[in-house]
C-alpha positions in Angstrom: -79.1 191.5 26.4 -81.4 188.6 26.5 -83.2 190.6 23.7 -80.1 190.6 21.4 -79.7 187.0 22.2 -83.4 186.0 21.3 -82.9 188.0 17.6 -79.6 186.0 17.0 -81.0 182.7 17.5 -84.0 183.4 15.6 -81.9 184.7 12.6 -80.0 181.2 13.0 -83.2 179.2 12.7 -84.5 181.6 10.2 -81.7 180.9 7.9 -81.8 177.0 9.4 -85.4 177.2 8.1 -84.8 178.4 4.6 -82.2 176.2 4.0 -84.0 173.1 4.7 -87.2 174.8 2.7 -84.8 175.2 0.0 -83.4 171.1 -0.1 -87.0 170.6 -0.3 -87.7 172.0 -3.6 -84.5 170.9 -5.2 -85.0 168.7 -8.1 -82.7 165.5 -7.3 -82.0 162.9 -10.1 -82.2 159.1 -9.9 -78.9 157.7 -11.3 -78.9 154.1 -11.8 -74.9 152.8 -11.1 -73.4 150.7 -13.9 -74.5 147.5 -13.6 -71.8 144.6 -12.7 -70.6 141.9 -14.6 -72.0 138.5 -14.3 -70.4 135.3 -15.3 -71.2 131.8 -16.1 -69.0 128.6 -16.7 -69.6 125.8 -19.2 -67.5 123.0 -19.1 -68.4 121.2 -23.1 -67.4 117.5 -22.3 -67.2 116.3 -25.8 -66.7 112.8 -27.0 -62.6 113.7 -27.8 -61.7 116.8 -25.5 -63.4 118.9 -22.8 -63.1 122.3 -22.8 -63.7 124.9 -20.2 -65.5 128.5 -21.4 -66.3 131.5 -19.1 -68.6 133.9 -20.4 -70.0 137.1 -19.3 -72.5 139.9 -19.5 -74.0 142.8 -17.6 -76.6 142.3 -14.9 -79.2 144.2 -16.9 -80.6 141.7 -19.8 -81.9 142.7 -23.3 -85.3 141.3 -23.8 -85.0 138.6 -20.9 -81.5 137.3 -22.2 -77.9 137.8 -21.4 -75.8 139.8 -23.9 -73.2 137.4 -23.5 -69.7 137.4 -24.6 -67.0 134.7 -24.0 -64.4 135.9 -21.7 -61.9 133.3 -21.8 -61.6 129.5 -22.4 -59.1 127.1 -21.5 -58.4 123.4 -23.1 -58.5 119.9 -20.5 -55.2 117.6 -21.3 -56.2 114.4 -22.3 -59.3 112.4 -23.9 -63.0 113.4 -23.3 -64.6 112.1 -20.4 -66.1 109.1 -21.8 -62.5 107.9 -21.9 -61.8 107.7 -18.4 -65.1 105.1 -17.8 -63.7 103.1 -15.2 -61.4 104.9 -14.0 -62.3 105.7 -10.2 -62.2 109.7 -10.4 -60.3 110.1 -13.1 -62.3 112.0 -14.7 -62.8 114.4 -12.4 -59.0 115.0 -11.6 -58.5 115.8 -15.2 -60.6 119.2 -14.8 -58.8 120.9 -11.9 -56.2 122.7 -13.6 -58.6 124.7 -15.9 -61.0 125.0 -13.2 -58.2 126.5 -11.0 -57.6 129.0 -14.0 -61.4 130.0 -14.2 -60.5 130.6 -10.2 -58.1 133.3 -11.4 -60.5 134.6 -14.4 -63.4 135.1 -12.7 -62.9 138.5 -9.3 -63.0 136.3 -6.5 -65.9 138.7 -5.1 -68.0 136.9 -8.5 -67.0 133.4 -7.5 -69.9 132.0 -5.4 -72.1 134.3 -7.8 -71.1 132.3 -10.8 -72.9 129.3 -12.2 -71.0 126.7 -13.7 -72.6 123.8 -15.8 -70.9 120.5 -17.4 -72.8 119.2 -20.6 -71.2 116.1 -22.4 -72.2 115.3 -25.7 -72.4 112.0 -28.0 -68.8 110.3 -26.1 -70.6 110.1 -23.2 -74.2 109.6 -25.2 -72.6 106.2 -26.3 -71.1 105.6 -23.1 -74.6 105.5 -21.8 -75.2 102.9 -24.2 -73.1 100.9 -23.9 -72.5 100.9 -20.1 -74.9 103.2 -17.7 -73.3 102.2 -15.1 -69.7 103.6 -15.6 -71.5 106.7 -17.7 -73.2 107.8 -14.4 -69.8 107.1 -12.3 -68.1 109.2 -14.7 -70.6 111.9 -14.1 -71.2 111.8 -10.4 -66.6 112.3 -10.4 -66.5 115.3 -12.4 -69.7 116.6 -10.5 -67.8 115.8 -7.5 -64.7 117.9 -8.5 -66.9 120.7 -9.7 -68.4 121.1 -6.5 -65.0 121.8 -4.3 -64.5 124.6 -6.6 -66.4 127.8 -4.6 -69.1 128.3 -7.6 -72.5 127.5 -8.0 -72.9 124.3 -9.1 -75.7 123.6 -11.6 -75.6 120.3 -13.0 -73.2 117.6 -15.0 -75.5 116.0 -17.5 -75.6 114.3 -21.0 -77.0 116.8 -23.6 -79.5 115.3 -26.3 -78.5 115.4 -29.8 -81.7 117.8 -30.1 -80.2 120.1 -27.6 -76.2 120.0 -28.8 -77.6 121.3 -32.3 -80.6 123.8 -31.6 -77.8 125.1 -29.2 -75.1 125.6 -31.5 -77.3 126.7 -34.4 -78.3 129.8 -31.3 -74.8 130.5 -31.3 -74.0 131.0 -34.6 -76.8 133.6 -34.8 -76.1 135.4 -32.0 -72.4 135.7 -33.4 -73.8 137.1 -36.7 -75.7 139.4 -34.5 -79.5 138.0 -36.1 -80.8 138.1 -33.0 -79.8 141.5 -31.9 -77.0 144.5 -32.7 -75.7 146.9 -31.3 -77.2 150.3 -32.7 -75.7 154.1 -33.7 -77.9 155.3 -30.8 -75.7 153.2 -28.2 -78.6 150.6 -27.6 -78.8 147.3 -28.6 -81.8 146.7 -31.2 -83.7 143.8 -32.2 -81.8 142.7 -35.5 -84.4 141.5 -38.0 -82.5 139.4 -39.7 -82.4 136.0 -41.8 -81.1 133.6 -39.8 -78.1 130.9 -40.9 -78.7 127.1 -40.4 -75.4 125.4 -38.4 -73.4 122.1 -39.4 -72.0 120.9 -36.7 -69.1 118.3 -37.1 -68.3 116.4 -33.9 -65.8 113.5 -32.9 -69.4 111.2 -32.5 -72.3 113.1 -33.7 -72.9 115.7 -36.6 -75.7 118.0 -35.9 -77.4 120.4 -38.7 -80.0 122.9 -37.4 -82.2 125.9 -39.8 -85.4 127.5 -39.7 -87.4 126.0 -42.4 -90.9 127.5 -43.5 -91.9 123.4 -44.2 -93.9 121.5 -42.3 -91.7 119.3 -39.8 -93.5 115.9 -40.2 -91.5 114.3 -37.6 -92.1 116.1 -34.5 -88.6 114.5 -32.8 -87.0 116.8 -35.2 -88.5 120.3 -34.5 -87.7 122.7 -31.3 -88.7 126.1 -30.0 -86.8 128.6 -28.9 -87.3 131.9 -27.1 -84.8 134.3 -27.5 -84.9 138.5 -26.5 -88.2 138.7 -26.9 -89.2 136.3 -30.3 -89.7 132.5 -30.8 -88.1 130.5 -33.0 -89.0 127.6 -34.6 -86.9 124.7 -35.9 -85.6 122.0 -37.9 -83.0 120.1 -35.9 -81.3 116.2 -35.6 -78.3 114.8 -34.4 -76.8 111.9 -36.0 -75.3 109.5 -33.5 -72.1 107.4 -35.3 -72.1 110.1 -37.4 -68.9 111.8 -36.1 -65.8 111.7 -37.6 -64.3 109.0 -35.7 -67.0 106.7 -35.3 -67.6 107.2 -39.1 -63.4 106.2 -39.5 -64.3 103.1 -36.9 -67.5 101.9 -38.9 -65.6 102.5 -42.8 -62.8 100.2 -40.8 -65.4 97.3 -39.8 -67.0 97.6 -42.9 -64.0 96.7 -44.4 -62.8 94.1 -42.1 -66.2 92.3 -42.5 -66.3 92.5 -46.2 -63.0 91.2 -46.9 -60.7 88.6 -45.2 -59.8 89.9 -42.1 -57.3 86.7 -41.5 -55.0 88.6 -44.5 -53.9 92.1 -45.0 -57.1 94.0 -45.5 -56.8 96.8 -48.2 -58.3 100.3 -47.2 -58.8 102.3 -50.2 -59.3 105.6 -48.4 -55.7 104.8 -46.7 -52.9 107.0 -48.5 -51.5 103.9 -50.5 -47.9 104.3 -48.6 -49.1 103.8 -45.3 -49.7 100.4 -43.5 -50.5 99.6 -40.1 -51.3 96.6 -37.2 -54.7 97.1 -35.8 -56.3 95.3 -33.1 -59.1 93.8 -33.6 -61.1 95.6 -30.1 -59.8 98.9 -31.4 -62.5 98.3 -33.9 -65.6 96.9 -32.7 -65.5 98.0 -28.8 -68.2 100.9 -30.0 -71.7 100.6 -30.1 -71.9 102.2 -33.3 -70.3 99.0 -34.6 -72.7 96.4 -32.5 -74.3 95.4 -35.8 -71.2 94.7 -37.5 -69.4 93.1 -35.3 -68.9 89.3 -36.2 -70.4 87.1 -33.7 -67.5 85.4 -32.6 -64.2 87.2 -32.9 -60.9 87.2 -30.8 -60.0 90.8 -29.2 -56.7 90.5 -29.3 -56.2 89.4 -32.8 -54.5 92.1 -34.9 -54.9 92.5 -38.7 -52.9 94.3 -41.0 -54.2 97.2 -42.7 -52.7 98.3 -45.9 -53.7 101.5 -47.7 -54.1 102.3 -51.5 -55.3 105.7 -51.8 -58.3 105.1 -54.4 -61.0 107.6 -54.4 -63.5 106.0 -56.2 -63.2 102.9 -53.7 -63.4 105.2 -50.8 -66.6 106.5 -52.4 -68.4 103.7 -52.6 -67.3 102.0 -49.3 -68.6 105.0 -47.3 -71.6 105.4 -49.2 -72.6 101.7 -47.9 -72.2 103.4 -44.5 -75.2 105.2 -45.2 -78.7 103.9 -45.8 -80.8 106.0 -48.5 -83.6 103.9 -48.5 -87.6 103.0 -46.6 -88.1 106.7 -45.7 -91.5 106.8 -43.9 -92.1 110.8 -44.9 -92.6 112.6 -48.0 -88.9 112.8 -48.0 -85.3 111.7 -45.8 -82.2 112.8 -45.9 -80.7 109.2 -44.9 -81.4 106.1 -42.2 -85.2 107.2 -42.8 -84.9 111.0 -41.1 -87.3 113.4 -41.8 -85.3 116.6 -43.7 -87.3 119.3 -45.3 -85.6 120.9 -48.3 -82.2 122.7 -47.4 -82.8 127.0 -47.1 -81.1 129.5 -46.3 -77.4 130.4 -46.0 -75.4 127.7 -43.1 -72.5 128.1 -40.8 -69.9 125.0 -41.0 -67.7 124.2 -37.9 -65.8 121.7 -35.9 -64.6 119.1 -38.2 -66.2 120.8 -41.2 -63.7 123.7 -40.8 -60.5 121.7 -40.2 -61.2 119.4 -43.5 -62.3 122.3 -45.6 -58.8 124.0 -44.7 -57.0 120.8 -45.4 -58.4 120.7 -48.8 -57.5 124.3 -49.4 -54.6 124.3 -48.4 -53.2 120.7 -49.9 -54.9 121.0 -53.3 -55.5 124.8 -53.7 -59.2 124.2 -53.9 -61.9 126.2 -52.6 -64.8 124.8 -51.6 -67.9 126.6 -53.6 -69.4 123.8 -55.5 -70.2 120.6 -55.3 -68.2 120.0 -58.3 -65.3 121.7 -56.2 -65.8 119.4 -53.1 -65.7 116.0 -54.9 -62.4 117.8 -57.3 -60.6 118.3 -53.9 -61.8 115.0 -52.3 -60.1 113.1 -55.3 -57.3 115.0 -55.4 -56.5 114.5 -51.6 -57.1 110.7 -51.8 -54.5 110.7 -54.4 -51.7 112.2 -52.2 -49.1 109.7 -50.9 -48.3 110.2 -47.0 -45.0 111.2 -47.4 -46.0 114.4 -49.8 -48.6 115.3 -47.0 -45.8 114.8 -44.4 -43.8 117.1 -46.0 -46.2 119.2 -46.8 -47.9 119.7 -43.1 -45.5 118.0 -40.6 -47.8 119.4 -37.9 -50.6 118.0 -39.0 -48.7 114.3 -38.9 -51.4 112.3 -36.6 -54.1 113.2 -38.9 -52.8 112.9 -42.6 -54.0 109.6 -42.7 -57.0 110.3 -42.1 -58.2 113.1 -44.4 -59.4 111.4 -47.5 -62.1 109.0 -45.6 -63.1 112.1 -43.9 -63.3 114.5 -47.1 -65.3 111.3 -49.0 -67.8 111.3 -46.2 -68.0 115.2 -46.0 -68.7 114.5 -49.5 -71.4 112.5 -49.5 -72.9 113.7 -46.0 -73.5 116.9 -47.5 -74.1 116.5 -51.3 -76.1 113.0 -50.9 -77.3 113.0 -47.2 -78.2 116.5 -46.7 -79.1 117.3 -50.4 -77.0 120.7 -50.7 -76.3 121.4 -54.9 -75.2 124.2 -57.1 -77.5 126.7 -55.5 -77.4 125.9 -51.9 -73.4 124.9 -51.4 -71.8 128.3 -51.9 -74.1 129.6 -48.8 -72.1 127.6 -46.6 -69.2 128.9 -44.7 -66.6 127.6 -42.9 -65.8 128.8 -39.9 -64.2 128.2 -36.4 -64.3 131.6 -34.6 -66.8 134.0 -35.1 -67.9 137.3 -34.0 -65.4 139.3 -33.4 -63.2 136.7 -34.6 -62.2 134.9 -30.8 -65.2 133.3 -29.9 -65.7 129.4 -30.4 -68.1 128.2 -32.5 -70.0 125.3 -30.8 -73.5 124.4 -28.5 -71.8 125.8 -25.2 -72.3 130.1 -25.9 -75.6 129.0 -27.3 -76.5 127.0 -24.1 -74.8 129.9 -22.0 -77.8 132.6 -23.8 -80.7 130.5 -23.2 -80.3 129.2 -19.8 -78.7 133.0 -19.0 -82.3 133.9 -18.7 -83.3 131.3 -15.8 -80.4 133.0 -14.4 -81.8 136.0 -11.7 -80.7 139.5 -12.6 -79.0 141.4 -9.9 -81.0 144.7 -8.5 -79.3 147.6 -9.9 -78.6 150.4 -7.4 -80.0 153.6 -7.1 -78.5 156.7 -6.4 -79.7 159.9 -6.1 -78.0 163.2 -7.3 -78.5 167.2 -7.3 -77.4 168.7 -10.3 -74.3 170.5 -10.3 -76.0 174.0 -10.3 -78.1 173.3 -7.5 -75.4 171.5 -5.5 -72.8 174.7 -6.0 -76.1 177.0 -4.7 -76.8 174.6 -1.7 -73.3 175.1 -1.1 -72.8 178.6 -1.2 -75.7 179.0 1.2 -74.3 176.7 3.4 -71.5 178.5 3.4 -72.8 182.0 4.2 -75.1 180.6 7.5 -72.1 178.9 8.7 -69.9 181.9 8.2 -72.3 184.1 10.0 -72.8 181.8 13.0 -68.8 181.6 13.5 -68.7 185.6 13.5 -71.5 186.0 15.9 -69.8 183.5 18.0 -66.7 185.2 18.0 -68.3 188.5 18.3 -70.2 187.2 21.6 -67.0 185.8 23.4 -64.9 188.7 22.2 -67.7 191.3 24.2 -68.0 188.8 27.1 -63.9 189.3 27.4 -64.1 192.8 27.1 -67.1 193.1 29.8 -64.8 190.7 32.2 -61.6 192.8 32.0 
């Protein structure tokens, strides 16, 4: 008996025995788990309107950088956050209800993983001018409001001009996928591409940004960037008082100055049936007009502003805006910048897109030549307000507005910049790109490069058995506990039959 006993239990660890011999020599696979999303929110505080972007990517990183896409965005009410200077937290309170919404974009299990950034632009620039004061209150409220959200906060701060347009020219080309694309093989590739320059058109700033092959004599105006794996280097500057309304504010004190501003002061870039009552502090409250503001001047004196629609008037009144003289390099573009010569094909955005479309769609007029660009310009000027009314009712606050703004794209481009016959028709106006719903702008191209100060999340590791091996295991498993069960029913079934 005890010798029947002795061979069954050194069958069991026998078969024990060869079973774990076997799990030994089974090859098991490493498989990686898909990595998780990661997000990252950028609050662009521009001079007229903030707006709120979350964008994404996958934990793993091509080359160092985030393949980042934007995942949703989501407009603040109300002015830019310049215009709440003074305002005791105002500008902070005017951010919570698309910071709520990024609350319900983001999986709350990401929300304490998520960095979220605030970068204002050439409003707050100017604020910083001309008060630092109220500029730094104004950031310390919305940093405040930022933090009570449950994200990682990373910073409110004033972007250069350098960094708005190196940033938005990265986005433009990663859009056009020069930086990278994704490959027939199901991996993403190094691109090899020609890269497109970026015109940016802001409410207080215009930015243009290109590779350029010349030397950069002016070493304010040149910036490196690494991106997935290669440097590039560049030609970038931002023109403060450059934007569209501070251009409209210094064409009005130009104006104002140059004729007599105790009459009705005629605006030739006005559609000539439109009038209006300005006040004087409307006018010269900016720093971009310090130098033309008269030395003594009553703020609350109004003047009446009477349009009459004259193109070549227009012309000439912006151009004075501009100064194309005293360069100190072998050559400017305007208000003695370096510029090397214009290459390469460019990307147009902003305000650039909205006026291009305007022309198109008033006069019929695309925009390929430079011929084609002063043709529209004229043409618009010569529109009354009440065609354009008519024409685009929900375009009514900004009607007036369109022939000062095509003059000065006008000469900007043609004049300031130095685009001609050759170079204008590689321009392209555009306000989405990519897959045609993401923003043009600096904030995806700030999201990519500061994506890779971001730490990347470890990837788990999982190991498997392949199927073949795991149905074998199995089967084995199977048969030693089959035969343990029997002999234990066998041994109680003869102890029985030995009791009775």
């Amino acid at each position: 008996m005890d010798t029947q006993r002795s061979l069954i239990v050194s069958v069991a660890l026998l078969l024990f025995a060869i079973v774990a011999l076997l799990l030994l020599t089974v090859h098991v696979d490493e498989i990686q788990e898909p990595p998780q999303y990661m997000y990252g929110i950028v609050l662009d505080a521009g001079s007229s309107h903030t707006t709120v972007y979350v964008y994404r990517w996958l934990a793993d990183k091509q080359n160092g950088t985030g393949v980042v896409t934007q995942y949703s965005e989501c407009k603040v009410k109300g002015g830019g956050i310049s215009s709440y200077a003074g305002q005791q937290g105002a500008a902070g309170r005017s951010l919570e209800a698309c910071l709520k919404q990024t609350m319900v974009d983001i999986p709350p299990t990401r929300h304490n993983l998520t960095p979220v950034y605030l970068g204002a632009t050439a409003g707050m620039r100017l604020l910083n001018i001309s008060s630092p004061e109220k500029s730094m209150q104004v950031l310390q409220d919305v940093a405040e409001t930022i933090k009570s959200f449950p994200f990682k906060y990373q910073g409110a701060r004033i972007l250069s001009g350098k960094e708005e347009g190196a940033y938005g020219w990265v986005t433009v080309n990663y859009l056009q996928e020069n930086f990278i694309k994704y490959g027939f093989a199901g991996r993403w590739r190094n691109a090899d591409r020609d890269t497109f320059g970026a015109l940016d058109l802001g409410g207080a700033s215009t930015q243009i940004t290109f590779v350029s092959n010349d030397e950069i004599e002016d070493s304010e105006n040149s910036m490196t960037l690494r991106l997935y794996g290669q440097n590039y280097y560049l030609y970038t500057h931002s023109y403060l008082c450059y934007g569209q309304n501070e251009v409209l504010r210094r064409l009005l004190a130009h104006l104002l100055t140059t004729q007599d501003i105790t009459g009705i002061v005629h605006h030739p870039c006005y559609p000539s049936d439109h009038s209006e009552t300005l006040n004087m502090q409307q006018v010269f409250e900016s720093p971009c007009v310090t130098s033309q503001r008269p030395a003594l001047y009553n703020t609350q004196a109004s003047v009446i502003i009477q349009g009459t629609g004259n193109y070549q008037h227009c012309l000439g009144n912006i151009t004075e805006i501009f100064s194309f003289q005293n360069c100190p390099f072998s050559q400017c573009s305007f208000d003695g910048v370096f510029q090397p010569n214009i290459s390469g094909r460019f990307m147009a955005f902003s305000a650039f897109f909205y006026t291009r479309s305007f022309l198109k769609g008033s006069t019929g007029i695309a925009i390929r030549t430079p011929g084609h660009l002063r043709q529209a310009a004229q043409a618009v000027c010569n529109l009354t307000l009440v065609k354009m009314s008519k024409d685009f009712p929900e375009q009514k606050s900004y009607l007036r507005d369109y022939c000062a703004v095509s003059v000065y794209i006008q000469v900007l481009m043609l004049r300031g910049y130095g685009f001609d016959d050759h170079s204008l028709p590689g321009v392209y106006f555009q306000k989405l790109a990519g897959d045609g719903d993401t923003a043009l702008g600096w904030s995806l191209g700030y999201m990519l490069s500061i994506s890779s100060l971001i730490p990347e999340e470890t990837v788990n590791v999982r190991r498997a058995l392949n199927p073949g091996a795991w149905i074998s295991l199995m089967f084995l498993l199977a048969i030693l506990i089959s035969t343990m069960l029997l002999i234990i029913i066998f041994q109680v079934s003869r102890k029985k039959r030995s009791n009775v």
